[in-house]
N, CA, C and O atoms as CSV, one atom per row, in Angstrom:
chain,resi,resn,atom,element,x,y,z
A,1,UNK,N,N,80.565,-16.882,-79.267
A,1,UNK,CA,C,79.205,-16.425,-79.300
A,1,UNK,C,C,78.296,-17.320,-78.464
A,1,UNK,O,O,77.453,-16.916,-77.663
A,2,UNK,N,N,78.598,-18.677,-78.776
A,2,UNK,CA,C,77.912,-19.335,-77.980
A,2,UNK,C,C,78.107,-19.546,-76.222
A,2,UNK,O,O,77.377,-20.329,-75.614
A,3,UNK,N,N,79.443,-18.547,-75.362
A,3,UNK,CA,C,79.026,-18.009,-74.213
A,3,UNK,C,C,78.131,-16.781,-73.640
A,3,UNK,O,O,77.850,-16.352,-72.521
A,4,UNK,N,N,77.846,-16.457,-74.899
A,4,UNK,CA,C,77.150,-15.363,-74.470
A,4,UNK,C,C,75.966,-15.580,-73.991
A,4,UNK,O,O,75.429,-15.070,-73.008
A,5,UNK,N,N,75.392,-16.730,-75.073
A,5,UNK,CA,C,73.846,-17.062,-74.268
A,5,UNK,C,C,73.830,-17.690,-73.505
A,5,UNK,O,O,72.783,-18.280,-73.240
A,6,UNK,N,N,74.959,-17.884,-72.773
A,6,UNK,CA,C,74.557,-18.902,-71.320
A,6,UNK,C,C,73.930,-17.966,-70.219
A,6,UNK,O,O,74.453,-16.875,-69.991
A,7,UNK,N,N,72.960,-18.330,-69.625
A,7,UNK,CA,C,72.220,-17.575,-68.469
A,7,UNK,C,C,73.355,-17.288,-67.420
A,7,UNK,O,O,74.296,-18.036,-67.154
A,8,UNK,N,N,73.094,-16.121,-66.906
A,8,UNK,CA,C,74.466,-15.394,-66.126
A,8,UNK,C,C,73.414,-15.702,-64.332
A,8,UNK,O,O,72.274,-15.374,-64.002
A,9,UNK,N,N,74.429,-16.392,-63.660
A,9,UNK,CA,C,74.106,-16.623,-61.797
A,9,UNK,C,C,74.158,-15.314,-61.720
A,9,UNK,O,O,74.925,-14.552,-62.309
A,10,UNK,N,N,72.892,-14.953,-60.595
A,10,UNK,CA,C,72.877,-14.140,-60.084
A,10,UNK,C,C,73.922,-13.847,-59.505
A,10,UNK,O,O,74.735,-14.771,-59.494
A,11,UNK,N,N,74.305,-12.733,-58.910
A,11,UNK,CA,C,75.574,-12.125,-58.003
A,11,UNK,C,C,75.400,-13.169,-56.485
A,11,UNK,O,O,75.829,-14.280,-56.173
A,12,UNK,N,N,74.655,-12.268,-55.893
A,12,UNK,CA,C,73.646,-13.054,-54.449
A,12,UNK,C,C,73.538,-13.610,-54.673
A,12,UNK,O,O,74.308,-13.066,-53.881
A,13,UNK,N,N,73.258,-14.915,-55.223
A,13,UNK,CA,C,73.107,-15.803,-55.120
A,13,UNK,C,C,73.265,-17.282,-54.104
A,13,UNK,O,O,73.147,-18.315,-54.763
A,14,UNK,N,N,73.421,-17.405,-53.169
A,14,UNK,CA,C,73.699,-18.623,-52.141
A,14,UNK,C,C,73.469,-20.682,-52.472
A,14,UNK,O,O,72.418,-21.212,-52.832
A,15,UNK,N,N,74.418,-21.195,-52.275
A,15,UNK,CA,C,73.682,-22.688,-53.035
A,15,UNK,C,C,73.655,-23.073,-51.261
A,15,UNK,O,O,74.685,-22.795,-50.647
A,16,UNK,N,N,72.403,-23.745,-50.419
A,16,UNK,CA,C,72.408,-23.734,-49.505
A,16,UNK,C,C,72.331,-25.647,-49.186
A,16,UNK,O,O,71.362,-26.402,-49.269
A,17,UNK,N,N,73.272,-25.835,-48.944
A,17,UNK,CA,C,72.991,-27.132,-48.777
A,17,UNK,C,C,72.699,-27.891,-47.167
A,17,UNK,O,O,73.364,-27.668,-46.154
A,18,UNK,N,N,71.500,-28.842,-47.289
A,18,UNK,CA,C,70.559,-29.094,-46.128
A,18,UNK,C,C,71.044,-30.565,-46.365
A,18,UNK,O,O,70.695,-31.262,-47.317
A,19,UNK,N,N,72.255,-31.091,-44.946
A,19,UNK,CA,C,72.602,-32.479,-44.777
A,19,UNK,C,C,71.105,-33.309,-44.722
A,19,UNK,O,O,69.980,-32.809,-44.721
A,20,UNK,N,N,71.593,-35.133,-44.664
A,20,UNK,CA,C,70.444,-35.603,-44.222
A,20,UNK,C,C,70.072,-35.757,-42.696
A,20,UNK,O,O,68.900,-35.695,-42.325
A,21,UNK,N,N,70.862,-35.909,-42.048
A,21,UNK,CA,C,70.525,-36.088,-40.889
A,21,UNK,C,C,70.702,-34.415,-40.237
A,21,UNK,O,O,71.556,-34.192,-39.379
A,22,UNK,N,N,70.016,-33.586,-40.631
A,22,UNK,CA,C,69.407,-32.582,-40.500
A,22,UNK,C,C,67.710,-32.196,-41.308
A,22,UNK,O,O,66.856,-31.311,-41.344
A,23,UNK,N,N,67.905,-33.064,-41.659
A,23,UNK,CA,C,66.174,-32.731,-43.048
A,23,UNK,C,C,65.477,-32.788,-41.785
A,23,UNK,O,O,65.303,-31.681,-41.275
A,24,UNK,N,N,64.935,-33.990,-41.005
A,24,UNK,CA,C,63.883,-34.101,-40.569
A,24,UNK,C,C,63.518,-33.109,-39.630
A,24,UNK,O,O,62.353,-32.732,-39.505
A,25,UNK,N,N,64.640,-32.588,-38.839
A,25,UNK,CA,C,64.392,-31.541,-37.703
A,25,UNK,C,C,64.392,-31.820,-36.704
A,25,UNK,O,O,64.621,-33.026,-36.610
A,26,UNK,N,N,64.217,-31.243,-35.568
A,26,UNK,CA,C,63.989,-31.275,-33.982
A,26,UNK,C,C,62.987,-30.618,-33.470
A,26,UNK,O,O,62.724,-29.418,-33.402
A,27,UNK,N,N,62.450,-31.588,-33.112
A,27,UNK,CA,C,61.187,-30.999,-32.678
A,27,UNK,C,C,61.280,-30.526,-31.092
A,27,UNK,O,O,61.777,-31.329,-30.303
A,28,UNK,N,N,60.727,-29.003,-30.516
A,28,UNK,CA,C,61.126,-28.244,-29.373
A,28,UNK,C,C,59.797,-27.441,-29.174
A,28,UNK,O,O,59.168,-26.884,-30.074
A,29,UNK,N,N,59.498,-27.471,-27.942
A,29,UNK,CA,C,58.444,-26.552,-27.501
A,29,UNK,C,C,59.001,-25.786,-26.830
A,29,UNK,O,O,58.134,-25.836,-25.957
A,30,UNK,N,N,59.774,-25.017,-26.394
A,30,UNK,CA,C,60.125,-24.093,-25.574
A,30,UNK,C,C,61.544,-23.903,-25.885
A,30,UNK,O,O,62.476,-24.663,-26.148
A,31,UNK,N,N,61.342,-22.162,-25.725
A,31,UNK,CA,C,63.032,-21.447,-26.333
A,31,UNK,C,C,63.396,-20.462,-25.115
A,31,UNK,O,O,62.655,-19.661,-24.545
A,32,UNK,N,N,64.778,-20.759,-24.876
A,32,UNK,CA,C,64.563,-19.483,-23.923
A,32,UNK,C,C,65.957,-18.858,-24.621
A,32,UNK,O,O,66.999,-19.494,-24.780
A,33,UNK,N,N,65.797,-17.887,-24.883
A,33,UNK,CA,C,66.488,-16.478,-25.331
A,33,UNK,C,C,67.782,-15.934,-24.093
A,33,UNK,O,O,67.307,-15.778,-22.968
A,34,UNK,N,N,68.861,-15.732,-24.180
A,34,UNK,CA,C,69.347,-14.742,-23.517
A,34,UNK,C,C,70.336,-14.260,-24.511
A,34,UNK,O,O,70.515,-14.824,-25.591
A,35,UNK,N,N,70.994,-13.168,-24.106
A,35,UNK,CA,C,71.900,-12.197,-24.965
A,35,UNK,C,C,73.252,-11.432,-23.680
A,35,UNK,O,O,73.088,-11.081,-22.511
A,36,UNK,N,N,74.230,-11.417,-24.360
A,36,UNK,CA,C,75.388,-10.372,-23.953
A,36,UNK,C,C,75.538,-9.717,-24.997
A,36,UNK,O,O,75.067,-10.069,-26.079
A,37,UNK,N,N,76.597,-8.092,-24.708
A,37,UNK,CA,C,76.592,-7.636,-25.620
A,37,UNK,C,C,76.936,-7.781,-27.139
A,37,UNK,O,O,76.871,-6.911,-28.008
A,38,UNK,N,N,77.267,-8.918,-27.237
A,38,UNK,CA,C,78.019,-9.188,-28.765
A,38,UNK,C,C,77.039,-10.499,-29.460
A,38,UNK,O,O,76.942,-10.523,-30.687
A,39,UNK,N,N,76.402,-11.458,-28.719
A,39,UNK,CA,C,75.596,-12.052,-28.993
A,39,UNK,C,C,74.369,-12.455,-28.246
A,39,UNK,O,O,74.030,-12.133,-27.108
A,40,UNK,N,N,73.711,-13.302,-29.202
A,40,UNK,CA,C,71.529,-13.498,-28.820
A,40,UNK,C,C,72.529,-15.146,-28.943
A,40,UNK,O,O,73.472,-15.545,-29.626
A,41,UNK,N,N,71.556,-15.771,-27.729
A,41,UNK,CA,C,71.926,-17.601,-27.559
A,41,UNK,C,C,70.466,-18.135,-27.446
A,41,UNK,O,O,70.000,-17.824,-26.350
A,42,UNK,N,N,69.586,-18.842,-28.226
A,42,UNK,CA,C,68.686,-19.781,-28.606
A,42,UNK,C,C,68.788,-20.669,-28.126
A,42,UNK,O,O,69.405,-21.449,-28.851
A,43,UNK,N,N,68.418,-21.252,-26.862
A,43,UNK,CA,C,68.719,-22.831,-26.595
A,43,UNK,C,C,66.654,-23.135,-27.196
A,43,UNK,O,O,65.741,-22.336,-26.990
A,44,UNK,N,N,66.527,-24.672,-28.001
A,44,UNK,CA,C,65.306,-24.784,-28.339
A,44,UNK,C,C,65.712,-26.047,-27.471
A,44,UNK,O,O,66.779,-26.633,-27.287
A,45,UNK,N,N,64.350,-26.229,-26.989
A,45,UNK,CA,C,64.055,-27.189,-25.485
A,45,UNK,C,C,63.184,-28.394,-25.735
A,45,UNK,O,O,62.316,-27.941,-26.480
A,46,UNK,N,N,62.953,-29.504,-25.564
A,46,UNK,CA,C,61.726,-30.321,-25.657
A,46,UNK,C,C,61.240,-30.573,-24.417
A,46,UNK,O,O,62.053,-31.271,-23.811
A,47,UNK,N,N,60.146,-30.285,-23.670
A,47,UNK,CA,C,59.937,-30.719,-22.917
A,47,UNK,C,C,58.993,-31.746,-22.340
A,47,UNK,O,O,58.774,-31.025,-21.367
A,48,UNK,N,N,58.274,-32.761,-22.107
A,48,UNK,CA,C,57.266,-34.010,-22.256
A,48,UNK,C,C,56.627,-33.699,-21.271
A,48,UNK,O,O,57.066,-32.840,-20.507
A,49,UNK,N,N,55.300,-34.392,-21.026
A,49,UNK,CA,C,54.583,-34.300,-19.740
A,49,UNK,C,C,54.862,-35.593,-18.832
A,49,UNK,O,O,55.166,-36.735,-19.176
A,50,UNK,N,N,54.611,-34.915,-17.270
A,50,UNK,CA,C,55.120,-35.785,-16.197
A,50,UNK,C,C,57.109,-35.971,-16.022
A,50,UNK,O,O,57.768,-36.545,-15.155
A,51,UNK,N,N,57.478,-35.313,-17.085
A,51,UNK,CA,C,58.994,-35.523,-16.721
A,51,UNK,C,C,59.587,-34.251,-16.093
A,51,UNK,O,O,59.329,-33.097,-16.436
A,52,UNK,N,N,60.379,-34.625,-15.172
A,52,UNK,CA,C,60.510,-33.196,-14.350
A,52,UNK,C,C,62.030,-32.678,-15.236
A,52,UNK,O,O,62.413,-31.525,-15.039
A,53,UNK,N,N,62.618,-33.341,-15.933
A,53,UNK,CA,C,63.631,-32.848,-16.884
A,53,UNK,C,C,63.938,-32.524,-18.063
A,53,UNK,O,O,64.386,-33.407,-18.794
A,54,UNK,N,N,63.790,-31.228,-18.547
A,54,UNK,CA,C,63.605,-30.863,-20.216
A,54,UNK,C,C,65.689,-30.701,-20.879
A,54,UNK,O,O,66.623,-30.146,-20.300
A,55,UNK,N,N,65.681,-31.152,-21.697
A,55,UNK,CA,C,66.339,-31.468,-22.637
A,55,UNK,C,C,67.046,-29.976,-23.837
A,55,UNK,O,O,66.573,-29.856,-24.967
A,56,UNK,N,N,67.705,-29.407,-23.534
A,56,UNK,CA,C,68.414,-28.693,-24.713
A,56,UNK,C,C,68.512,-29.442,-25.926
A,56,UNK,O,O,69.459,-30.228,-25.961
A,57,UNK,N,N,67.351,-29.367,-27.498
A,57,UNK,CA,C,67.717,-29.981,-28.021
A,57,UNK,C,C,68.422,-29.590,-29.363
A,57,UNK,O,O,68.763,-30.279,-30.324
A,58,UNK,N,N,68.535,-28.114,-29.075
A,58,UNK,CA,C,69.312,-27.485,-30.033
A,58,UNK,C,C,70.150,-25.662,-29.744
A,58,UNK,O,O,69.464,-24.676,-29.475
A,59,UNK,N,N,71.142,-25.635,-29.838
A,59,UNK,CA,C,71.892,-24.220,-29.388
A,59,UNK,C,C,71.923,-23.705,-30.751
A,59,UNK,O,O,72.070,-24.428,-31.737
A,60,UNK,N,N,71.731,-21.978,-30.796
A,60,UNK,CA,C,71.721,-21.476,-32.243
A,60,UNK,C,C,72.059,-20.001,-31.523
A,60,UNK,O,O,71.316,-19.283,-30.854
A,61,UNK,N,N,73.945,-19.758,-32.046
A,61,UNK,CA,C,73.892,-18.260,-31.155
A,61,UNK,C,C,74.642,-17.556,-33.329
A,61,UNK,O,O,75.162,-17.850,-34.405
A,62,UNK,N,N,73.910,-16.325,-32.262
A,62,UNK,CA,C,73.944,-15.338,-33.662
A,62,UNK,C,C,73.866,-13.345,-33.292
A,62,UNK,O,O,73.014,-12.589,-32.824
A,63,UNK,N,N,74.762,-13.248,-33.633
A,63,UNK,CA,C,74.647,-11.679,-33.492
A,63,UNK,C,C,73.706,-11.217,-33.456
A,63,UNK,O,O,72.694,-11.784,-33.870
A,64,UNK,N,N,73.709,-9.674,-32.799
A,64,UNK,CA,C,72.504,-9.048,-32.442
A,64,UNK,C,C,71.635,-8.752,-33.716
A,64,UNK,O,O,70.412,-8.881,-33.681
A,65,UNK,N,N,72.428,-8.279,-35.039
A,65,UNK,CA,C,71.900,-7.776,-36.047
A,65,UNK,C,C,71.069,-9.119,-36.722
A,65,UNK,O,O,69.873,-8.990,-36.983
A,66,UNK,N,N,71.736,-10.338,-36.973
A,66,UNK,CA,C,71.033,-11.471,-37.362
A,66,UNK,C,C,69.571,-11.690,-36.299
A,66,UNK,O,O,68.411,-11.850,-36.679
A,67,UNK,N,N,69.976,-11.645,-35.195
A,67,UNK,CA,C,68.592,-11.846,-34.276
A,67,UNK,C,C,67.342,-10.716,-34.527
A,67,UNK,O,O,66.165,-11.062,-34.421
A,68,UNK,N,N,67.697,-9.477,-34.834
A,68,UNK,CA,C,66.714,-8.559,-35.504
A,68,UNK,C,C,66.445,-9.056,-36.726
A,68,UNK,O,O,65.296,-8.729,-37.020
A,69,UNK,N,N,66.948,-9.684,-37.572
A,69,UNK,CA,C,66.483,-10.171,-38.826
A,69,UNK,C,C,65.806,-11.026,-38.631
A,69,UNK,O,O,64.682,-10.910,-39.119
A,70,UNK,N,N,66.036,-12.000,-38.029
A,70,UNK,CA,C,65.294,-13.074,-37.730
A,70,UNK,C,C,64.170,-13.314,-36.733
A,70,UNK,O,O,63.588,-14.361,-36.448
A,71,UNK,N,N,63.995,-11.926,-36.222
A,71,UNK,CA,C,62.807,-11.554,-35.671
A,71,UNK,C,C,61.868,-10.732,-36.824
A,71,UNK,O,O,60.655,-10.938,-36.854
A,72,UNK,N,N,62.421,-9.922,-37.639
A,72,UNK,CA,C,61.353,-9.587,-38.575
A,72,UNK,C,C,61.259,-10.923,-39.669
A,72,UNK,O,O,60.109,-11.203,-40.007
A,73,UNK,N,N,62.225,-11.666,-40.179
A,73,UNK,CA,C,61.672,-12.890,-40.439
A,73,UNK,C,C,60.142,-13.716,-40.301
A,73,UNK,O,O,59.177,-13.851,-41.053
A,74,UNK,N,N,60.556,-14.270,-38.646
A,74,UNK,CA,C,59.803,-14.726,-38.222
A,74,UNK,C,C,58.312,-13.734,-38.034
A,74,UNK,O,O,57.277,-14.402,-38.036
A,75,UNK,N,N,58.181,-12.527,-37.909
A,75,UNK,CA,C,57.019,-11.785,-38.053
A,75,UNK,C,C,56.216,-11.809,-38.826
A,75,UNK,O,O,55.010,-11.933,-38.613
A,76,UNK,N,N,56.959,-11.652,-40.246
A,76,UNK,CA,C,56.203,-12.033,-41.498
A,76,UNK,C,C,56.274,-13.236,-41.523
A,76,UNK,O,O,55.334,-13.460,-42.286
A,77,UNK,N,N,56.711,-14.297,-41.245
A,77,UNK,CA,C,56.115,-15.323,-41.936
A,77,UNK,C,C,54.891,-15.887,-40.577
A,77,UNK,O,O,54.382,-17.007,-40.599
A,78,UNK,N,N,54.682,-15.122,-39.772
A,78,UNK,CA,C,53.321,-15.566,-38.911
A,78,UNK,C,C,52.460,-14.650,-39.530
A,78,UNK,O,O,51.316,-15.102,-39.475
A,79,UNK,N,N,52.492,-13.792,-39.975
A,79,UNK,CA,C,51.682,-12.968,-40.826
A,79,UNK,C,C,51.616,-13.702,-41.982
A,79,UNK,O,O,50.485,-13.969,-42.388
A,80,UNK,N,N,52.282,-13.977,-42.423
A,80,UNK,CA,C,51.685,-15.046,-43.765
A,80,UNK,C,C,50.727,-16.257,-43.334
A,80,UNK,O,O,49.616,-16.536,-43.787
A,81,UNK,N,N,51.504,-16.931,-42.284
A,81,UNK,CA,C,50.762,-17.886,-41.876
A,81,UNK,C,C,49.249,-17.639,-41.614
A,81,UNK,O,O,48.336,-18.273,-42.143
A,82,UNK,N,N,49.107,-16.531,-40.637
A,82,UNK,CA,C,47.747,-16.148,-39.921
A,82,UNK,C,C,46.861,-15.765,-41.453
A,82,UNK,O,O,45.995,-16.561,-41.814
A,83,UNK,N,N,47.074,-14.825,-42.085
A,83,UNK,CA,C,46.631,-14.825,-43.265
A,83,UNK,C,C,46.398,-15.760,-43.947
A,83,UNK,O,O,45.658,-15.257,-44.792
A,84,UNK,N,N,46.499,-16.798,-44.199
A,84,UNK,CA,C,45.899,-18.053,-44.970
A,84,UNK,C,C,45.436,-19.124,-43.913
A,84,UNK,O,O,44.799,-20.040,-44.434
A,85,UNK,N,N,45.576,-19.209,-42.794
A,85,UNK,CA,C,45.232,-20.072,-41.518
A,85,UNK,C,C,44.318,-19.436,-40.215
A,85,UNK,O,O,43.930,-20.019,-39.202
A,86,UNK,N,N,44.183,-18.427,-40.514
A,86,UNK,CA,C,43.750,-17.789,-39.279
A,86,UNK,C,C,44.812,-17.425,-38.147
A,86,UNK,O,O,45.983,-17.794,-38.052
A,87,UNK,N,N,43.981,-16.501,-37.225
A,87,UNK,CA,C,45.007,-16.165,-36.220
A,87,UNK,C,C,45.206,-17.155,-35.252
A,87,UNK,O,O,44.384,-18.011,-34.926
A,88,UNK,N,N,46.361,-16.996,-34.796
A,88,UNK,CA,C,47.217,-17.453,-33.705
A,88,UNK,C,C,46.701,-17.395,-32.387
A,88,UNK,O,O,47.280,-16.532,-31.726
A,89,UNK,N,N,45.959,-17.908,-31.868
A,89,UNK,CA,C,45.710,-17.519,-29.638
A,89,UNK,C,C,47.144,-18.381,-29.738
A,89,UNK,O,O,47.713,-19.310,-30.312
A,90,UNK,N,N,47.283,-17.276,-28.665
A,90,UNK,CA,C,48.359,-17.468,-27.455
A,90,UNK,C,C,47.452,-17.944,-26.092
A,90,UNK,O,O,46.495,-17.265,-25.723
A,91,UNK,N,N,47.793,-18.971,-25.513
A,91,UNK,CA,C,46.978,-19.490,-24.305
A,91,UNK,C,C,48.319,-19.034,-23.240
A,91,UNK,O,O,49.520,-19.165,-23.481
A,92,UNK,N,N,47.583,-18.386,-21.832
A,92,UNK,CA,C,48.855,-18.589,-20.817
A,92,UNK,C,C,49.098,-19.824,-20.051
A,92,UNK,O,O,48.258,-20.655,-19.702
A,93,UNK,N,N,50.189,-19.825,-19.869
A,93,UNK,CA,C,50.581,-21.248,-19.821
A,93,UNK,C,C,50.179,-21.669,-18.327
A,93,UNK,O,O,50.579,-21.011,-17.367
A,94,UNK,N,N,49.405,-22.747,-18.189
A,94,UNK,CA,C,48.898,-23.275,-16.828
A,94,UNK,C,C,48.405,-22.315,-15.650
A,94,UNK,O,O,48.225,-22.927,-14.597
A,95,UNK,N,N,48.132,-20.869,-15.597
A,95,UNK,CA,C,47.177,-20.395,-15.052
A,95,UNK,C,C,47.924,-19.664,-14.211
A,95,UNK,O,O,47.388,-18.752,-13.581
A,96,UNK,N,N,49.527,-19.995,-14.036
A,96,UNK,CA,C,50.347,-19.483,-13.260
A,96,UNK,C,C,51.066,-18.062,-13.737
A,96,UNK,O,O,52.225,-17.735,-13.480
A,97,UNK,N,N,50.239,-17.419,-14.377
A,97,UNK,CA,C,50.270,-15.653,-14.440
A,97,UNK,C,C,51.749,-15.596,-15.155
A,97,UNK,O,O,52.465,-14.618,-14.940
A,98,UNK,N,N,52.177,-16.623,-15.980
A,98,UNK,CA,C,53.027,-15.801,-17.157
A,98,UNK,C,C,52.954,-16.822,-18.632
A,98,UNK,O,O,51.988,-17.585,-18.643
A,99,UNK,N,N,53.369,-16.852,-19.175
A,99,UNK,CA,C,53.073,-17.093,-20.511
A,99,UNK,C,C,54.103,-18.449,-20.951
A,99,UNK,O,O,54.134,-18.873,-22.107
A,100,UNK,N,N,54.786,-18.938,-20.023
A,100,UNK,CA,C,55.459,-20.456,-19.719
A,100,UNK,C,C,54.568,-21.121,-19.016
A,100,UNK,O,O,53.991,-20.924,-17.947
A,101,UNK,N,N,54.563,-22.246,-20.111
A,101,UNK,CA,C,54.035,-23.517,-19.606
A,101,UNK,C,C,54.561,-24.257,-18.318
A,101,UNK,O,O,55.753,-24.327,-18.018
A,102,UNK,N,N,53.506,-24.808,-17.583
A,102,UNK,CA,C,53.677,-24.930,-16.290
A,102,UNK,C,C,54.444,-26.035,-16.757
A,102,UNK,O,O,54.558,-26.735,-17.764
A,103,UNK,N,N,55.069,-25.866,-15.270
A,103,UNK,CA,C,56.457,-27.429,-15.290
A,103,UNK,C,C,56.407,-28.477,-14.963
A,103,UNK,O,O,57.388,-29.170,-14.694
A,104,UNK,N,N,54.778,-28.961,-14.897
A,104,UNK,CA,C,53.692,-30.080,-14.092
A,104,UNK,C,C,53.066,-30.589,-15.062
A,104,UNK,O,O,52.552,-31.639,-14.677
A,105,UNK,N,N,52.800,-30.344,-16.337
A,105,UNK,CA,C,51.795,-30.535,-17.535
A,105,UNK,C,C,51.500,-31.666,-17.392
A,105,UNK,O,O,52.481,-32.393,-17.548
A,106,UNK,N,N,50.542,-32.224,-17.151
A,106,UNK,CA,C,49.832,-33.686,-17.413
A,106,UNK,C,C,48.662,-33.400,-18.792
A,106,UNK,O,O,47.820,-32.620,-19.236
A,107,UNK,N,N,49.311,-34.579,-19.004
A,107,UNK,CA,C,48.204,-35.045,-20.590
A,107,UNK,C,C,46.359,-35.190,-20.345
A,107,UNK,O,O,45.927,-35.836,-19.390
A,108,UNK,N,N,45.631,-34.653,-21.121
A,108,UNK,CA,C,44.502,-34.102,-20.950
A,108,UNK,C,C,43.461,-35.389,-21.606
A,108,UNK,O,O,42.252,-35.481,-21.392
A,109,UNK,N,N,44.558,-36.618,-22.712
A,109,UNK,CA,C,43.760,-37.381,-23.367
A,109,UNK,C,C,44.171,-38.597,-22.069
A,109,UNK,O,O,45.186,-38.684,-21.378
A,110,UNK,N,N,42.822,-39.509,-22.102
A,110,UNK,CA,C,43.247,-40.887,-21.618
A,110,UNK,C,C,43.032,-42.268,-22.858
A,110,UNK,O,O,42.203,-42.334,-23.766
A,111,UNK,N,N,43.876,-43.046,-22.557
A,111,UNK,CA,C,44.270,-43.972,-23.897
A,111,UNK,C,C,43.135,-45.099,-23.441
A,111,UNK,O,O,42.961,-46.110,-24.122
């Protein structure tokens, strides 16, 4: 009798475990996307100002169907975001008529 009242795990349920030397993250300003037919490839980029060489600092490849998820993912949760933060501007990047940051960026503060 006394298994009965034990609380029953969900089915779905997932236990997701987050190493340590993964907690803090990688920090990346620029993603560039490509796809073949069987998979979507994520390279996330860091790139600094004045350095003419940006850095792959993370690869993340995932089927087409995961990359649609993770595009409506990411939708709502900028919709969540914008909703309690305000909206999002998108600035184009350095004036050069597309939406990548120019590959020249100099820093705007002086120390």
């Amino acid at each position: 009798m006394a298994e009965e009242k034990k609380a029953k795990k969900p089915q779905n349920q997932i236990n997701i475990e987050l190493p340590e030397e993964l907690a803090d993250g990688i920090y990346a300003n620029l993603a560039i996307i490509s796809h073949s037919n069987s998979e979507f490839v994520l390279d996330f980029i860091r790139m600094l100002p004045n350095v003419p060489k940006a850095k792959v600092k993370s690869r993340v490849i995932v089927t087409p169907e995961h990359a649609k998820r993770f595009l409506s993912a990411l939708a709502d949760n900028v919709k969540k975001y914008e909703a309690q933060h305000g909206t999002i501007t998108v600035k184009k990047g350095g004036g050069n008529g597309n939406n990548f940051p120019p590959m020249n960026f100099t820093p705007t503060a002086q120390a």
